[in-house]
C-alpha positions in Angstrom: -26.2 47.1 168.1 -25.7 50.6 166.8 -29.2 51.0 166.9 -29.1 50.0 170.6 -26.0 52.2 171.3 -28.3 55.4 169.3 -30.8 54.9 171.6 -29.1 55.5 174.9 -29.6 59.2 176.6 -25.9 59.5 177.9 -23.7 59.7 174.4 -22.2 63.1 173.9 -22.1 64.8 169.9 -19.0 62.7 169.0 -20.6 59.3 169.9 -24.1 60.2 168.4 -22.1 61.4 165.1 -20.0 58.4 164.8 -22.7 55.6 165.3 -24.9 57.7 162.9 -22.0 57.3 160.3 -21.3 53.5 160.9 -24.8 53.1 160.5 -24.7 54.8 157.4 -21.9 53.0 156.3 -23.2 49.4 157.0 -26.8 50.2 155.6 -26.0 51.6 152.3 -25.3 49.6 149.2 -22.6 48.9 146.7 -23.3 50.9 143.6 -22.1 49.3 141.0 -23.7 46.0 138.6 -26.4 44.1 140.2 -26.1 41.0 141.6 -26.6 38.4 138.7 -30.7 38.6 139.3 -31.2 41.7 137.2 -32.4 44.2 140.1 -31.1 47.4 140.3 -30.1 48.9 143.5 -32.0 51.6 145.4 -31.4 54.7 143.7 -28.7 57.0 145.2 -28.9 58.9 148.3 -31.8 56.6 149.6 -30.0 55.1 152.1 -28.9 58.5 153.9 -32.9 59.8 153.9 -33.7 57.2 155.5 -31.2 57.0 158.3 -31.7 61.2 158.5 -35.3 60.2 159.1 -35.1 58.0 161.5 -32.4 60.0 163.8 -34.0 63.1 163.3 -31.3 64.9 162.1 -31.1 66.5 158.1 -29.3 64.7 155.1 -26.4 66.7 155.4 -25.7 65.3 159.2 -25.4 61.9 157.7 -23.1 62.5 154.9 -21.2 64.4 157.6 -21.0 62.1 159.9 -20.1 59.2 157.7 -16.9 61.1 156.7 -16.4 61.7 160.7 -16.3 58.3 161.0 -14.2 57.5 158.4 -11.9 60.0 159.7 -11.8 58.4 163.5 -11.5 54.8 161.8 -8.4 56.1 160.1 -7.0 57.6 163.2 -7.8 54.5 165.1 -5.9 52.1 162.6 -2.7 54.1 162.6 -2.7 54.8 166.5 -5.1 52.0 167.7 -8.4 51.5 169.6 -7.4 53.5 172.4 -6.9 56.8 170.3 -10.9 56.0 169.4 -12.0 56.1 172.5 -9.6 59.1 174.0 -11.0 61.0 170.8 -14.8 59.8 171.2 -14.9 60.0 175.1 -13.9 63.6 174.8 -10.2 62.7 176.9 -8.4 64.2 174.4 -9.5 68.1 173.2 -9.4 67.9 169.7 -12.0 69.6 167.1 -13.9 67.4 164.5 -11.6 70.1 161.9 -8.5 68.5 163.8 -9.5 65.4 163.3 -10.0 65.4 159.1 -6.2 66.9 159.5 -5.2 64.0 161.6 -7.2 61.3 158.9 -5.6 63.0 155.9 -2.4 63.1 157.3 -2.1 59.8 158.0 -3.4 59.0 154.5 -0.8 60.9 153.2 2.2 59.2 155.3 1.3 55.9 156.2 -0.2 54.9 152.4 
């Protein structure tokens, strides 16, 4: 589905950023012990290479726009779906700078 949602010609920066991140975040693996059949997990950073690749965007965009979409998630599960969407759909005027603030903010009250 986010594949699907990539491809279309009509998302604006935020949309493209944020699927890029959830992709991102659903590709990539658990570091950590393998599971009981003794192979190891893809070495680190793998995951974002090839999801830069694909997009045609650097390495950097990715890591960027994981923590973009980590940001909007957090905003969306203090305010709601609808904040999301304002923020994403470009209703609301609000920097991608404003928006860490926002995340980290509500880390730092509501946890």
């Amino acid at each position: 589905m986010i594949e699907h949602q990539l491809g279309q010609r009509n998302l604006n920066d935020e949309h493209k950023l944020y699927y890029i991140g959830k992709h991102n975040e659903l590709q990539k693996k658990l570091v950590g012990r393998p599971n009981g059949n003794g192979a190891t997990s893809a070495p680190f950073g793998k995951t974002a290479k090839a999801i830069a690749e694909k997009h045609k965007v650097s390495e950097r965009t990715v890591y960027s726009a994981t923590k973009f979409t980590r940001d909007i998630d957090a905003i969306a599960d203090a305010a709601g779906n609808g904040a999301r969407d304002a923020i994403l759909k470009r209703d609301v005027k609000i920097t991608r700078q404003e928006v860490q603030k926002l995340a980290v903010t509500r880390q730092r009250y509501f946890f």
